[in-house]
N, C-alpha and C positions, 0 to 999 in steps of 0.2 A: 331472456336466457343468455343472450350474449352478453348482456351487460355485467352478470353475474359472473362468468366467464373470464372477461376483460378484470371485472375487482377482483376475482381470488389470482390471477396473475399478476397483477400489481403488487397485492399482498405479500405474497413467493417473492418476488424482486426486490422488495425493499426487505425481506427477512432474511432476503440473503445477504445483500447489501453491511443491512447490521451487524449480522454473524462475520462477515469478512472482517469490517474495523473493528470492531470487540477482539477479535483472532490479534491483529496489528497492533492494538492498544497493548493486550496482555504481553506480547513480545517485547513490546518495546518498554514496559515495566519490570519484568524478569529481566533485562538484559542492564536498566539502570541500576534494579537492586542486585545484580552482579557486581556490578563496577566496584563498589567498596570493598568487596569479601575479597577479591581478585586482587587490587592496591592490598589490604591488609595482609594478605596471604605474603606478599612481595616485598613489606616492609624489610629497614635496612634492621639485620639482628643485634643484641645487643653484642656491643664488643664486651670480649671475653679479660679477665682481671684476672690479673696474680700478685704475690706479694712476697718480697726475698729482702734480705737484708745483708749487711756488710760491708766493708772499709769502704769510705769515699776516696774514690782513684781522679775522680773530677767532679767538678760542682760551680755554680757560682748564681749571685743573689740575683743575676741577671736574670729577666723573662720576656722572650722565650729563648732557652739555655738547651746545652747537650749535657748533659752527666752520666756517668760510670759508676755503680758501686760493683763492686764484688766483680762477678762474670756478666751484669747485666747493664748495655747502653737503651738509654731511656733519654724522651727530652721533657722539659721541662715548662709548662703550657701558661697561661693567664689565668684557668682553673687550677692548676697545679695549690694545696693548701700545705703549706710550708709550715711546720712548728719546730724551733731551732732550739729550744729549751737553754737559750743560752750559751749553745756553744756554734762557734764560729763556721761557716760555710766553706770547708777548706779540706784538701784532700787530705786525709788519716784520720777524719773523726769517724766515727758508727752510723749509718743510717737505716731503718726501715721502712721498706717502701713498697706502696699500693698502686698500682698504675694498671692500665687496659690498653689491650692490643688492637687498635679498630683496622678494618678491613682496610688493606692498602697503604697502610700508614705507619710508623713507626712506631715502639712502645710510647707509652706517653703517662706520667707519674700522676696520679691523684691525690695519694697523700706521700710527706717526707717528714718524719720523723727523724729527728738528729740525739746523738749524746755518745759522750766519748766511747773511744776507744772499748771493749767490752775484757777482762782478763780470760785465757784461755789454758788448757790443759790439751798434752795430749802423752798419750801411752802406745810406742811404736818402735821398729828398732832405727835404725840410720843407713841410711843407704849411700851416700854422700857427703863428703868433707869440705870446703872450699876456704881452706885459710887466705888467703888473699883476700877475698871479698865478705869473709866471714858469714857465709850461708851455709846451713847446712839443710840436706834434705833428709825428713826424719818421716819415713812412710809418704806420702803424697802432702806434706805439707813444706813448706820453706821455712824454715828457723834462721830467726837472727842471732847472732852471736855476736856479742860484745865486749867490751872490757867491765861493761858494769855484770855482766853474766856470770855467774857463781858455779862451777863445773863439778860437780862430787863424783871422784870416778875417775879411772882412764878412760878418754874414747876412742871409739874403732868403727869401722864399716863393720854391720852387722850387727853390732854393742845395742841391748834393749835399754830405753833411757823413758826417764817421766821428765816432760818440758812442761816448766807454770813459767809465763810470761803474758805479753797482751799484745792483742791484735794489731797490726802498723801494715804499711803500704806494700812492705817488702814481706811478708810473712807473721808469723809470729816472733814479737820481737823478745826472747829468752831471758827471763832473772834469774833461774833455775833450772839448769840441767843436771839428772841424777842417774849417772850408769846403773844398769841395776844390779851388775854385780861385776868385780873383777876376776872373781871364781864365780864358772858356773855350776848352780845345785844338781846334785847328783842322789841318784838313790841307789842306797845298800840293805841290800834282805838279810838276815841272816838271828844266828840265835845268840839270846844272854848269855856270856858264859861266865860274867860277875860284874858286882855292880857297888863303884865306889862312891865318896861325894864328889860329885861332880865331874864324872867320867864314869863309862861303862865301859864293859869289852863285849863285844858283839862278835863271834868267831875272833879272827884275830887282828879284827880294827877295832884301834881306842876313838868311842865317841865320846868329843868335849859336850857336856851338859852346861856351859857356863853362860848361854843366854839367855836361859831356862826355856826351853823349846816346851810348846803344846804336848802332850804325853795323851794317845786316845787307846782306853785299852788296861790292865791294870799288869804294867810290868813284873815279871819276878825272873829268878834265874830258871833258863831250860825255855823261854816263851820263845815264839819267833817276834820278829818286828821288822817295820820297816822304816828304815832310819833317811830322813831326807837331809843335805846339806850341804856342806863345803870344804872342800879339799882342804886340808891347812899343810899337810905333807907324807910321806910315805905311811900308808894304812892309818892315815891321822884322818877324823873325819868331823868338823863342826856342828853339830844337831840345829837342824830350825824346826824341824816336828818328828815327829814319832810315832806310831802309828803299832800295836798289839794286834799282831794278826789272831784276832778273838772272835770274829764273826760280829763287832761290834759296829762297823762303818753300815751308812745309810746309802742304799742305793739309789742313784740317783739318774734320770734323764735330761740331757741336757744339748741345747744347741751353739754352736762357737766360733769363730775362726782364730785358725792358726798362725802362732806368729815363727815359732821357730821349736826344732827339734836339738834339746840335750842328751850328749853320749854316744860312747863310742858300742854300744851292747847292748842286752837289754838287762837290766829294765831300763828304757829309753824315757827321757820327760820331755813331753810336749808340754812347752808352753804357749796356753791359750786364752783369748779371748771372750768369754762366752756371755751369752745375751740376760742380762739380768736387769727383769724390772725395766724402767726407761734407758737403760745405760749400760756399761759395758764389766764384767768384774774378773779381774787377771787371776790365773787357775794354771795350777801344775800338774798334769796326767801322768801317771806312770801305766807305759805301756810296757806288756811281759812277755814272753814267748807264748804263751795258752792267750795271750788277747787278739779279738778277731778284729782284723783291721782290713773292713773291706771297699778297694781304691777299686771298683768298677767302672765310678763315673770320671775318674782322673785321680792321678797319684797324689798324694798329701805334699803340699808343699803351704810355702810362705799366702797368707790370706784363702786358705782352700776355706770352705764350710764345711764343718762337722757336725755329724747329729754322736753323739757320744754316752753310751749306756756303761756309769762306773757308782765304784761302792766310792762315799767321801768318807778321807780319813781325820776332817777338819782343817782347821787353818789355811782352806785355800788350795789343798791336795787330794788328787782323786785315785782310786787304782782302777784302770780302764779294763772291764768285761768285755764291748764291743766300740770298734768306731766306723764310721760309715761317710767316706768323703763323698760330699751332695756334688750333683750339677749345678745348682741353682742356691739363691739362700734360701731359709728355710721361712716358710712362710708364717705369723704369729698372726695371736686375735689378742686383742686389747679390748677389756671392756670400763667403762669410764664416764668421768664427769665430763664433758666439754669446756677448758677454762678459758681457752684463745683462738681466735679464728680472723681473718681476714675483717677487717671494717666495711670494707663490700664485695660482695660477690662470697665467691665458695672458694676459690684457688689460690692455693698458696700455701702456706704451714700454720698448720691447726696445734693446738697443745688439750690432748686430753687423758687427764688426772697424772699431769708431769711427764706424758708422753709424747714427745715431736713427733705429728702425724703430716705426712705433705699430701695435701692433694691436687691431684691435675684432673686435664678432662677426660681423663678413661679412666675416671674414681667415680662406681656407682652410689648415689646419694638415696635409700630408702626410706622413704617419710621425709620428716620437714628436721634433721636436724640443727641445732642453735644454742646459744650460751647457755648453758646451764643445763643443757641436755642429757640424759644420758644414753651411750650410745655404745655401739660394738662397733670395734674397726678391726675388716680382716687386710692385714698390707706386708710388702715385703722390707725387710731391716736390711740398712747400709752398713758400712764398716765402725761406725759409731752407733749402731740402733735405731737410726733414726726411721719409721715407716713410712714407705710410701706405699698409701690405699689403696686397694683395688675395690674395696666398701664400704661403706661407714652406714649402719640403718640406727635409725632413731627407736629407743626402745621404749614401751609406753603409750606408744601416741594411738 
């Protein structure tokens, strides 16, 4: 009996025994198959990629280099993939360029894309003259002006001008600048009261017909109309459109900014900006006494956003029902092919169906968008239209 005794106690002690290191072994294999997930969890993330383009301000074939394009310092690494397409490594050519932000460290270029110079366009008025150094500032851009520059027009501060020239160090360097007008267009309401070749009398200002102005509307004598155009002298008035108050204009919704207000009365013409398509298309409002023009969020001035509800009388002229100055721009959706996007990563300026899309890291990305995608992007427009995303979802997938 005691021997019995003594063996199921020994039993007991070594079951216990075993249950301990089994207990010790399992811990201590849960704690190595930790170790990984804990490292992996702590890995360094990947650095984050953008991609911007524009004049080389510094550069050189050196590696490892500092370079400048545009607003952006970047260096230049032993990875760095360089393709110069033939043109030379020198500040004033074109570059676009792919590069990653790693933690703690400076930008740093992945890819560099070269090729001249790009030709430019912009539609703005002038803020600034500088004959001595021949700069002028024309809306937030620098223009060069030179002797090879072709001027059509008097200029003035405040003068609305279309510059075609091509990108350089200093600005846009100008072939072409074209005031837009040395009278500015004016609008007159009133009734036919006869109509000869090539002049009318409209109450009792002779309009010249001799550029053959757009006619919307089917004139006769006794109609009203609204005559847009140019001073030439007392009750003399230039027609560049015309417009048959017939109830014939298309009403239209529209979003814009503003560049400047003509007139001393009303009907007042706001010349605008407004968002069309990927780009931008110059538009004449005539604002009336009966149009509601409501400045809640701030008063209409030079670059305000407008959201603008007018009948078109064509050619580029609107008569304004309501206008409504935003706080904010106005936000669009774009729906589209995907034609251009960054070579790696997501950030940077996307192109979809001829739309400049920029995305950063507060652009939510839904589904797997990619080349040839098609996609909706909801983003807000710059002063040129360009969007920046706040989404882009892939559609289809």
């Amino acid at each position: 009996m005691k021997r019995l005794v003594v063996l199921c106690t020994v039993v007991f002690v070594a079951a216990l025994l075993v249950g301990v290191l089994a207990s010790q072994l399992f811990s201590m294999q849960s704690l190595r198959a930790a170790v990984p997930q804990t490292a992996q969890a702590e890995s360094t993330p990947q650095a984050p990629l953008v991609s911007f383009e524009g004049v080389v301000r510094q550069g050189s074939a050196t590696v490892p280099s500092s370079w400048v394009v545009g607003a952006y310092s970047f260096q230049v690494v032993p990875g760095t993939e360089i393709s110069a397409n033939g043109v030379p490594i020198q500040p004033g050519v074109w570059a676009r360029v792919e590069a990653e932000k790693p933690e703690g460290q400076p930008l740093q270029a992945t890819v560099i894309e070269l090729q001249q110079a790009p030709d430019g366009d912009i539609f703005d008025r002038i803020v600034a003259i500088d004959n001595d150094t021949g700069i002028w500032q024309v809306g937030d851009t620098d223009v060069v002006v030179s002797q090879a520059t072709t001027v059509q027009g008097t200029p003035s501060v405040g003068a609305l001008v279309n510059v075609n020239g091509r990108w350089s160090l200093d600005g846009l360097a100008a072939g072409t600048i074209v005031v837009d007008s040395s009278a500015e267009p004016v609008m007159y309401l009133g009734t036919i009261v006869q109509q000869q070749a090539g002049q009318w009398l409209v109450d009792d200002v002779v309009v010249d017909l001799s550029d053959f102005p757009p006619i919307v509307g089917d004139p006769e004598i006794g109609a009203q109309v609204e005559v847009v155009g140019t001073e030439t002298g007392p009750r003399h008035l230039k027609a560049q459109s015309i417009r048959v108050s017939s109830g014939t204009a298309q009403f239209q919704q529209r979003n814009g900014w503003l560049v400047s207000v003509n007139g001393d009365t009303f009907p007042y013409l706001w010349r605008v900006n407004l968002l069309d398509g990927s780009g931008l298309s110059p538009a004449y409002v005539a604002v009336f006494e009966n149009t509601v023009v409501d400045e809640t969020a701030g008063a209409a001035g030079y670059r305000s956003w407008l959201d603008i509800q007018a009948d078109y009388s064509g050619n580029g002229y609107y008569r304004a029902r309501r206008i409504v100055v935003l706080a904010h721009p106005p936000k669009q959706t774009v729906t589209g092919i995907v034609e251009a996007m960054p070579a790696a990563g997501t950030l940077g300026q996307w192109r979809v169906s001829g739309h400049r899309v920029e995305v950063t890291g507060d652009t939510a990305l839904i589904g797997v968008p990619q080349m040839g995608s098609l996609v909706t992007v909801l983003g807000t427009p710059d002063y040129s239209n360009k969007l920046t995303a706040e989404s882009i979802q892939a559609l289809g997938q």
